[in-house]
C-alpha positions in Angstrom: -27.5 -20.2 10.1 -29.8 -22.3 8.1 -33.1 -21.8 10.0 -35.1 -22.7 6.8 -33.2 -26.3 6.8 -33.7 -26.4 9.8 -37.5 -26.4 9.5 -37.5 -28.3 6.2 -35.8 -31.1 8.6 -38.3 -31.1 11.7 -41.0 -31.1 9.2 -39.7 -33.8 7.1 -38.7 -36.2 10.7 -42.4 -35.4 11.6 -41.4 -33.2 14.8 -42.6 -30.0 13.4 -44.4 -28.1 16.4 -43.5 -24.0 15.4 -44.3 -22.1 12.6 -41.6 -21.3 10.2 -42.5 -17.6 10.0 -41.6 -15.5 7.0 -40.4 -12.0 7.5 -41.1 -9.2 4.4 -39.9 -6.0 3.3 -43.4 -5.1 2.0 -45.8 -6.3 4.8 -46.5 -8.2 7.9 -44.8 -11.5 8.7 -46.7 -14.4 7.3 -46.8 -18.2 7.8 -44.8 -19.9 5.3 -46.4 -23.5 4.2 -43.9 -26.3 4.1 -45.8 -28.9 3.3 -45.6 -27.3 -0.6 -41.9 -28.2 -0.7 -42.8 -32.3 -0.4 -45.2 -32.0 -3.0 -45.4 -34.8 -5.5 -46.0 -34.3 -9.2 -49.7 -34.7 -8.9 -50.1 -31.9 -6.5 -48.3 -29.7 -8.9 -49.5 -26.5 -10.1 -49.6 -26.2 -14.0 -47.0 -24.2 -14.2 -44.4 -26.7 -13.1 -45.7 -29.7 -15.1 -45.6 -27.0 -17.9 -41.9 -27.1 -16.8 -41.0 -30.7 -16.6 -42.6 -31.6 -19.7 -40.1 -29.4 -21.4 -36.8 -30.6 -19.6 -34.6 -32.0 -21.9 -31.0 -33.6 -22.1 -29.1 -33.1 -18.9 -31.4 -31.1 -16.5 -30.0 -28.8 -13.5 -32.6 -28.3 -11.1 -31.2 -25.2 -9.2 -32.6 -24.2 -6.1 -33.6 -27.7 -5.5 -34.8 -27.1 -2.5 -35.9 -30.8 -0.7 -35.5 -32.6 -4.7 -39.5 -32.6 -5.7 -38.8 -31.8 -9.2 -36.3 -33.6 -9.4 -37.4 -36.6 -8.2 -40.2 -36.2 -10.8 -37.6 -35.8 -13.4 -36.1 -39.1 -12.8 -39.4 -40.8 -13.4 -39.4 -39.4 -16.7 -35.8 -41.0 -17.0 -34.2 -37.8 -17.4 -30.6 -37.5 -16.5 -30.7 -34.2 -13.5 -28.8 -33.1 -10.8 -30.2 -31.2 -8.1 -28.5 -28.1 -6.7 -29.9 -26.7 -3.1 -27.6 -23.8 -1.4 -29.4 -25.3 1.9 -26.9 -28.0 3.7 -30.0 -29.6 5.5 -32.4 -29.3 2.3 -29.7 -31.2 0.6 -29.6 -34.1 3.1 -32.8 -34.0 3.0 -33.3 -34.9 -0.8 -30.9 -37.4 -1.0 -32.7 -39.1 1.7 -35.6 -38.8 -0.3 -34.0 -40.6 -3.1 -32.5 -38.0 -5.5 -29.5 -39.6 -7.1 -27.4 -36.5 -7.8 -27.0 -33.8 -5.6 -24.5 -30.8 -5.2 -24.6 -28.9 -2.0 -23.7 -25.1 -3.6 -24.1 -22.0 -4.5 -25.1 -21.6 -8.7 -22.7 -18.3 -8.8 -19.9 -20.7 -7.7 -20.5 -23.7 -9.6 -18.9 -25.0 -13.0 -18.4 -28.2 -13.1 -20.6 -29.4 -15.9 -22.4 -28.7 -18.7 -26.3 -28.9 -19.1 -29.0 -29.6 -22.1 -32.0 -27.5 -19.5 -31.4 -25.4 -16.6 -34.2 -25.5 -14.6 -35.5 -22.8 -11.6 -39.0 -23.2 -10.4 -41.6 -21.6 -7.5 -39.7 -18.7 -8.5 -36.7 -19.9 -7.8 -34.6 -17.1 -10.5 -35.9 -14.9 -7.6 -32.6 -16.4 -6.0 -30.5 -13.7 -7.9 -32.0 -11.2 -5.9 -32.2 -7.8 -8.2 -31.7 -7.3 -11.5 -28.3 -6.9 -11.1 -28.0 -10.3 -9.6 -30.3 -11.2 -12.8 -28.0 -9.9 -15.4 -24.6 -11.6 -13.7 -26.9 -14.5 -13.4 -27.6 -14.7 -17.3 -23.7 -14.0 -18.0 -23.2 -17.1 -15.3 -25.7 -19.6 -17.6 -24.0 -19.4 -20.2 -21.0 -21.3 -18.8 -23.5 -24.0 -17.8 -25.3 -24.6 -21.2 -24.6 -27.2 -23.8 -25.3 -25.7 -27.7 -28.9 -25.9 -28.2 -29.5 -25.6 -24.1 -32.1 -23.8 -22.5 -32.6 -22.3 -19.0 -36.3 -22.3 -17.9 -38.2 -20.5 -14.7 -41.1 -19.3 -13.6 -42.0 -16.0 -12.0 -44.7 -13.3 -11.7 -45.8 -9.4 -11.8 -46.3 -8.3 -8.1 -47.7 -4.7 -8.8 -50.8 -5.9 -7.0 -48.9 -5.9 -3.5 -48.3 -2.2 -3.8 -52.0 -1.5 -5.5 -51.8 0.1 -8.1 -49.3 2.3 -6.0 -45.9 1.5 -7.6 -42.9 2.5 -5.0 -41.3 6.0 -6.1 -37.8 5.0 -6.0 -35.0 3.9 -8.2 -35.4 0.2 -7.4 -37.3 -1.8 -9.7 -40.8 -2.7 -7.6 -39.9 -6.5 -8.1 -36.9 -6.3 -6.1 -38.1 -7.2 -2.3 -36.3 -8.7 1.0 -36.9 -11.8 3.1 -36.4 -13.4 6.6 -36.8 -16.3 8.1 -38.0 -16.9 11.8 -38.2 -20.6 13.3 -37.9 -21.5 17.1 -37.1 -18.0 18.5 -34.3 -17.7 15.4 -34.0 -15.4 12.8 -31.8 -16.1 9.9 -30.4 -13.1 7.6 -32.7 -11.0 5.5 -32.1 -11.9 2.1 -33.0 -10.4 -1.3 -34.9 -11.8 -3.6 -36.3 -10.9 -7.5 -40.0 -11.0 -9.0 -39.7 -9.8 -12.5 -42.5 -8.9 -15.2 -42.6 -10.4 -18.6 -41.7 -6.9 -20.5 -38.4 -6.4 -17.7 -37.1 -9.9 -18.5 -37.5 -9.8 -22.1 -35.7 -6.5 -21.9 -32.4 -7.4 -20.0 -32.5 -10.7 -21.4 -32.4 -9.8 -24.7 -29.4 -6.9 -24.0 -28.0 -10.6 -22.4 -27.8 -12.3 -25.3 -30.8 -14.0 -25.0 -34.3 -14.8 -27.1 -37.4 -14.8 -23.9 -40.0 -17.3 -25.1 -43.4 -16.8 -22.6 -44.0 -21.0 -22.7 -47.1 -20.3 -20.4 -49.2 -17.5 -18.5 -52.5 -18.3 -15.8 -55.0 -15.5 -14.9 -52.8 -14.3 -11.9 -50.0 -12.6 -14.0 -47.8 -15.9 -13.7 -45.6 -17.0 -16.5 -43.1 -19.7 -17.9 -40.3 -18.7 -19.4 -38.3 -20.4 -21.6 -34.5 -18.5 -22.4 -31.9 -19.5 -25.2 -29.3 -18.2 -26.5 -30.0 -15.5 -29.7 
């Protein structure tokens, strides 16, 4: 059931009349924006331009969701291919004119090699725990050309528990989601926030160098991985 398509495609035909709700394994539901997913690259947060700026060679934009970024990549005449696990997100993009799309899941894919993998708005959060990080990491590898590197953005959530970190075996970043739209619910799902000391950590016992590319005021960073 993709009920976050499924909003992504009412919103984007203009017939958008519920709230896409967002269910949370730390809190109360909250109302989840869509209008941030049809951004164009001057209603970008730092962060991202931060990003795209350093996209080189063949880009994979995974986690595409409806093909912003990538759509700003092909204006800087970069070669990408957008990857969105979403059936309707990816109709969606090629409708908005993105020019290579794969309809997939990343753990699955390896077809092609890439110069810059690219994950933004959180988007390694897709890997779900640090498990899923660390499989993740052994799974880039197999995408990247020599000289490659894979690129995300993420953040330190100890202020949603605080100061009042969880007394439990699982690491505090590793949360759940749901999505309501139109009466339906769609599968919780896990996803990962990870702090700048964590991912330097696994990455590094990965085989990888962490490079911090950038950092704002509210604990989120840029990260920039390649290969020690």
């Amino acid at each position: 059931m993709d009920v976050f398509g499924e909003a992504l495609r009412d919103f984007y035909r203009d017939n958008f009349t519920q709230k896409l709700l967002l269910h949370t394994s730390y809190g109360e539901p909250e109302e989840m924006p869509l209008d941030i997913f049809f951004r164009d690259e001057e209603e970008m947060s730092e962060v991202e331009l931060e990003a795209l700026n350093c996209c080189y060679g063949k880009v994979l934009d995974i986690g595409a969701g409806v093909g912003s970024h990538a759509l700003a990549l092909q204006e800087l005449d970069l070669d990408v291919t957008a990857l969105e696990i979403s059936p309707l997100a990816a109709e969606i993009m090629q409708q908005r004119g993105v020019k290579k799309s794969i309809n997939q899941d990343i753990f699955t894919y390896s077809q092609d090699t890439y110069d810059t993998l690219l994950l933004l708005m959180n988007g390694i959060g897709l890997v779900g725990d640090v498990a899923g990080l660390r499989q993740f990491l052994q799974h880039a590898k197999k995408l990247l050309n020599p000289n490659g590197q894979l690129m995300f953005d993420s953040s330190d959530i100890t202020y949603l528990y605080e100061g009042n970190l969880p007394d439990r075996e699982q690491y505090y970043g590793e949360i759940a989601y749901q999505y309501e739209y139109q009466g339906k619910k769609g599968p919780w799902f896990r996803w990962l926030y990870i702090d700048q000391d964590t991912l330097a950590e696994i990455a590094g016992e990965e085989g990888w160098l962490t490079i911090i590319q950038y950092q704002d005021e509210q604990d989120q960073y840029l990260a920039r991985l390649i290969l020690a």
